[in-house]
Every structure is written in C-alpha cells, then in structure tokens.
C-alpha positions in Angstrom: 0.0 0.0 0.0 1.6 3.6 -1.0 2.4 5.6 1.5 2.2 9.3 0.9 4.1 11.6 2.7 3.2 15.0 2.9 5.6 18.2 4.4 2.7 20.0 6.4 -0.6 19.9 7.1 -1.8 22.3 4.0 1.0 20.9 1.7 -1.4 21.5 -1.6 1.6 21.1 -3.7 3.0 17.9 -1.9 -0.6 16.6 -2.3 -1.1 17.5 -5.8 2.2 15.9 -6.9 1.4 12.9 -4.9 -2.5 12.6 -6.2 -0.9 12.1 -9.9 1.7 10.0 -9.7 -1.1 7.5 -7.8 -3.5 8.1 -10.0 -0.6 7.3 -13.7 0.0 4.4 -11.5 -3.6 3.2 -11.5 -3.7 3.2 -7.4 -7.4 2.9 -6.5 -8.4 5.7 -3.6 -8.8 2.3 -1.1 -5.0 1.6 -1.5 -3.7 4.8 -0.5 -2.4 6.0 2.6 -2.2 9.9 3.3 0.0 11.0 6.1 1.7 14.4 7.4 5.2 14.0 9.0 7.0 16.9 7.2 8.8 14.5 5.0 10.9 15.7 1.8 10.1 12.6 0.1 6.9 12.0 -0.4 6.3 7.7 -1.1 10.3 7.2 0.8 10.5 4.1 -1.3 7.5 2.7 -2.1 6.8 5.4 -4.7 4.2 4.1 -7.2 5.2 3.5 -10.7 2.9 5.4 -13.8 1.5 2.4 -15.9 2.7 1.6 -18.7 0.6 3.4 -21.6 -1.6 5.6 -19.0 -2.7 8.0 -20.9 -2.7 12.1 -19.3 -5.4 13.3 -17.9 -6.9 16.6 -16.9 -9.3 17.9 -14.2 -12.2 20.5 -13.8 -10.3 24.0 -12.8 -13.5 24.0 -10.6 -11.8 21.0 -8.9 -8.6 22.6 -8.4 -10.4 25.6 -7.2 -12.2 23.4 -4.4 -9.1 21.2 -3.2 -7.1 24.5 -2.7 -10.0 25.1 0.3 -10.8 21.9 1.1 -7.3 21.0 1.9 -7.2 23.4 4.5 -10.4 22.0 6.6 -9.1 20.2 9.8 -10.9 16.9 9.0 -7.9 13.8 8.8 -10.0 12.8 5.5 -9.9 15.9 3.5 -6.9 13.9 1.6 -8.6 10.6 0.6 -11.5 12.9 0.0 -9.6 14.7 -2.6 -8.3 11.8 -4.4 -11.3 9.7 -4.3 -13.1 12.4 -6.4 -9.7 13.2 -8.6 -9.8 9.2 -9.2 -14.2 9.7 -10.2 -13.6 12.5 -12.7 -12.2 10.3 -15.0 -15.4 8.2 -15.7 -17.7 11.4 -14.6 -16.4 14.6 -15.8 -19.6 16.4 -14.4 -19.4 14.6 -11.1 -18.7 18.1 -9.4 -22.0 18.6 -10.7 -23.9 16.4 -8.8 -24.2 18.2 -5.7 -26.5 15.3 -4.1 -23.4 12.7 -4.8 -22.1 12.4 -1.0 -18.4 12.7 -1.9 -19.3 16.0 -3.7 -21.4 17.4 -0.6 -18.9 16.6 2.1 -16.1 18.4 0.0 -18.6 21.5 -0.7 -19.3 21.4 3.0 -15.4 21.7 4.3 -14.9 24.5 1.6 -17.8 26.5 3.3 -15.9 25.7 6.6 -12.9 26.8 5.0 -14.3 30.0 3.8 -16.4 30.8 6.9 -13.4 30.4 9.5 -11.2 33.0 7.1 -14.1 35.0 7.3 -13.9 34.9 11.1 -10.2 35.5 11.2 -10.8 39.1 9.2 -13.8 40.2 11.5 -12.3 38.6 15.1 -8.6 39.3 14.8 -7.8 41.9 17.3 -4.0 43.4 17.1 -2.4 44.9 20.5 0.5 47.2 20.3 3.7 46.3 21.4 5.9 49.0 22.9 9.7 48.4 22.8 12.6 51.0 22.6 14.9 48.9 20.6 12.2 48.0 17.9 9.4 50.3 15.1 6.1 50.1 17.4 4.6 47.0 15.8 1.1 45.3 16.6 0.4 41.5 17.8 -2.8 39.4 17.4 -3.3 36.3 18.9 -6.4 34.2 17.1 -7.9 30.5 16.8 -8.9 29.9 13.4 -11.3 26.9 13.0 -9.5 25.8 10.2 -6.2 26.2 8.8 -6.4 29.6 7.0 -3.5 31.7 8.5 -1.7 31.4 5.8 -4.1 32.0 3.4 -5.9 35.0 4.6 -2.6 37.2 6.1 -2.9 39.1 2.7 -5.9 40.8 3.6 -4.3 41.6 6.5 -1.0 42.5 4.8 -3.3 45.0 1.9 -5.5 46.7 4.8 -2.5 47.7 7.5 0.3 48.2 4.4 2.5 50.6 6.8 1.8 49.0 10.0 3.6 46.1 11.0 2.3 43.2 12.6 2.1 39.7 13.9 -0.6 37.4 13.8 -0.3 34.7 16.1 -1.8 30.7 16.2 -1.8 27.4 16.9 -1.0 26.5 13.1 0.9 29.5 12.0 2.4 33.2 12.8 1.9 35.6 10.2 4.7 38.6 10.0 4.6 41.8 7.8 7.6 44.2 8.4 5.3 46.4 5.5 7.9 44.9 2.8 6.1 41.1 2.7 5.2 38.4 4.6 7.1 35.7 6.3 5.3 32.5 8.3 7.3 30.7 11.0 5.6 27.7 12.6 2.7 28.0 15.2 2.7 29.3 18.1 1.5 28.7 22.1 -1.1 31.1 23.9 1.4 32.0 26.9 3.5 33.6 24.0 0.4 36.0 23.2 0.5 39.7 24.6 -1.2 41.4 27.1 -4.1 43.3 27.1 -3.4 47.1 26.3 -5.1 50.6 25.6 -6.3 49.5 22.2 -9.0 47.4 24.2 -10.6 50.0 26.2 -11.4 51.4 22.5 -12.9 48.0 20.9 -15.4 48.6 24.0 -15.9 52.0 23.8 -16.6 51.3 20.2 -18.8 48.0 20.4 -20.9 49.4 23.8 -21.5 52.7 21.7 -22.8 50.7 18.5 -24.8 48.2 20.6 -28.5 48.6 19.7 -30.6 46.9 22.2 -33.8 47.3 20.1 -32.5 45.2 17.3 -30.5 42.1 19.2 -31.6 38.9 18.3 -29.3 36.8 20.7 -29.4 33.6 18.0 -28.4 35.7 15.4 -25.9 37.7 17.1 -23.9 34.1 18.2 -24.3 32.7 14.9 -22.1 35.3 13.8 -20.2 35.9 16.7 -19.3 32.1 17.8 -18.3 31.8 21.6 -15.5 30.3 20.5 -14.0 33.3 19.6 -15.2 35.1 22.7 -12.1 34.8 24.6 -9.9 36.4 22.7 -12.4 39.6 21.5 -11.7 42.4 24.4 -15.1 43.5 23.7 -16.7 40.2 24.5 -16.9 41.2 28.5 -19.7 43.7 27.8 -21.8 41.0 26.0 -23.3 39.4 28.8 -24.2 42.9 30.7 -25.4 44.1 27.4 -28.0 41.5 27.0 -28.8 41.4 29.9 -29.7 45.3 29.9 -31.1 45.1 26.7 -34.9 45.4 27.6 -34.4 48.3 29.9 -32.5 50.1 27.1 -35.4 49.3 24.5 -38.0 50.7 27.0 -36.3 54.3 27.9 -35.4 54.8 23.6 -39.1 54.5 23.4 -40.3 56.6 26.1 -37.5 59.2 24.9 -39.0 62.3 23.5 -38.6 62.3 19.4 -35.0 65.0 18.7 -36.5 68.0 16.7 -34.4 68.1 13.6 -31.7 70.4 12.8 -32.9 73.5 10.8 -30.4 72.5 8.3 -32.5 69.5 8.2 -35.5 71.2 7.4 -34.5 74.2 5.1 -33.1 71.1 2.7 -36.7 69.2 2.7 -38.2 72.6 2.4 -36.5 73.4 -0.5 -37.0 70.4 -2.3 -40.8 71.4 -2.3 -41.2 73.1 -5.5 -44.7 74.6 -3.9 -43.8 74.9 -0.2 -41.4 77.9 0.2 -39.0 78.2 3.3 -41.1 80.3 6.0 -38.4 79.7 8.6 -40.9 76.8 10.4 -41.1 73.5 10.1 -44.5 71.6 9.2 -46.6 70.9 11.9 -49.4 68.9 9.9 -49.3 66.2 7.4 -51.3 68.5 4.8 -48.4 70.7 5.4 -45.5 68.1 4.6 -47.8 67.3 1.5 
C-alpha cells in the first residue's frame, strides 16, 4: 500500500504531486495512505510507478479551485477525500456537478468551513500594540482559526495595515509583515500571546457605543459571533451585561421624546418642495409636509 508523505498539514503542492503519480499508477483511492510528518520525500521508497501506456489526464479547474480550500479544513480525511473524487472524474467529468453525490457534498461542506473560518479570522482578529525601545512600534494578534487559513488569509491583513507592522499569532501558524512582505514561522503557544493594552478600552468603547438593544436577536448575534471566539475579543466582557440590559434600554429609547431636527434638516426638505417655500418653520401637519 503507498504511503504518501506529505511536508505539512496544508502541503497542496506535496498533495497534488502525490494525487498524480497514484493516479498514472492506477492506485485505487482504497490503497492509498495519506500522512503528514513533514517528510521531503513523499512515497520514501515505495513510490508508485505510472502504468505503462496511461494515458494524461486533466481535471475540472472547478476541482482545483475546491481542493485549494478543502485542503485546509481540519478533517484527517480531507486527503482521501480529494483523491477519491480526482480518481471519479475520470469516468464522470460532471461529477462536481452532482451536488446530491455524498463525496461532492462533504467536499462543498469543508470548503464552506474553510471559507467561513477566514471569514472569522478578518472580522475577530484583534491586534495589541507592542511597545519596545529597541524596535518600530509593531502590533500583535493572537487568534484561533477553525480551520487552517492563517496562511491564506494574512494578505488581507497584509493589503489593509500596508504601513503597520504586525504579527498574527496561532496554533498553526504566525503571520509577520515588516510592511515589505510576509514571512510565516511555525505555530505558536497562547502563553506567548500579549497582554491586554489601551487598544482594548477602545474596541469597548466602540462595540458598547454601536450596541442597539432594540434590534439584538441573541441567536443571530452568536451565529455570527461564535463563543468560540469570545475569549480572545476584548469587547466580549460587555456581551453578557449588554443582553442582559437590553430590555431596559429598548424601553427608555421609546419613552425618549422624538429630537426635533436640525434647521439645516429642514431648510433642505423645504427646498426640495417646489410649492412649499422656506417660511423659517417646520411643518406641523401632514397637509403641510404634502
């Protein structure tokens, strides 16, 4: 039985090199073993050899597209996964198609995973500032991605905070930008993320400020907010108090007095009448906003 070898957990390359040379040889998805020990080679020496005569073959770019993410989902099957439908494409080209086949579906549904958790990662990631004498003033996240997109979403990271530099920190993989480009050294341990500094007393400034209790739908708000990302969001302390409050807040905006508008307001609505000339007051009557 092949063994294949693979250099890291998201070794695409590694896996897409390996994925051919068991498919020329003709080794059925059952036969093949995937593993991740950071090896150079991948088979050691029970590499597979092509068959004799097999003719090339080609794949969907759709399927390319959806290994790239799938092969970043923390599921120990995503590699048999990926081969077992590589080794179907060849007697059904549209298989990818099929979104009822079960194969199909489970890879769809570690792709949304995929693309959900980077999702998280650019809305959750929450930089402190570092202060050292002997080094530019740089900023340091620590986050806990549910999949293994570090390395795949610092761009963003790197595009929005271009003259900032910064450190993303996590279990799989630390993102640096020194504003030149980005460098990845292996993952890292919680004890080695920062403490809490000024920066935070502003995310809850900001979040308490933007909070509107009339509108919270708890379900909603935790869908999109997981707890699991709770404990690293310096904002998350005020959650519980601001639920909790919520109901008193709704019931003093409503017994609140309406704010007259600015006269600024008015003149500009007033204007826009074409029969309703500025007099200097504001309509009192619903004939007189007609």
């Amino acid at each position: 039985m092949p063994v294949v070898r693979l250099a890291s957990e998201t070794d695409f390359p590694g896996w897409r090199e390996a994925a051919r040379s068991l498919r020329l040889a003709g080794v059925a998805p059952e036969r093949a073993m995937w593993t991740v020990d950071g090896a150079a080679d991948l088979f050691g020496e029970g590499a597979p050899m092509a068959l004799a005569g097999a003719p090339a073959f080609s794949v969907p770019k759709a399927f390319m597209e959806l290994a790239d993410r799938v092969i970043l989902h923390r599921s120990d099957e995503r590699f048999s996964l990926l081969y077992r439908l590589l080794w179907r494409l060849q007697a059904e080209p549209n298989l990818l198609k099929v979104l009822s086949d079960p194969d199909v579906a489970r890879a769809r549904d570690f792709a949304k995973g995929v693309s959900r958790a980077a999702h998280k990662m650019k809305a959750f990631v929450r930089f402190r500032l570092i202060t050292d004498p002997e080094q530019a003033e740089t900023y340091v996240a620590w986050f806990e991605p549910a999949h293994r997109v570090t390395e795949a979403t610092a761009p963003f990271f790197a595009r929005r905070f271009a003259n900032v530099r910064f450190s993303i920190l996590t279990p799989d993989a630390c993102a640096h930008w020194d504003t030149k480009g980005l460098t990845f050294t292996p993952g890292a341990d919680p004890a080695d993320a920062p403490r809490e500094d000024t920066l935070e007393d502003y995310w809850r400034t900001y979040y308490a400020s933007i909070f509107n209790p009339a509108r919270l739908k708890v379900a909603a708000m935790q869908k999109e907010m997981p707890k699991r990302y709770w404990r690293n969001l310096p904002e998350a302390g005020l959650i519980p108090e601001l639920i909790a409050r919520a109901e008193a807040r709704t019931q003093e905006m409503v017994g609140q007095a309406p704010s007259e508008p600015t006269r600024r307001v008015v003149r500009s609505a007033l204007r826009a009448s074409r029969d309703a000339p500025f007099d200097g007051q504001a309509p009192t009557t619903l004939e007189e906003v007609a």
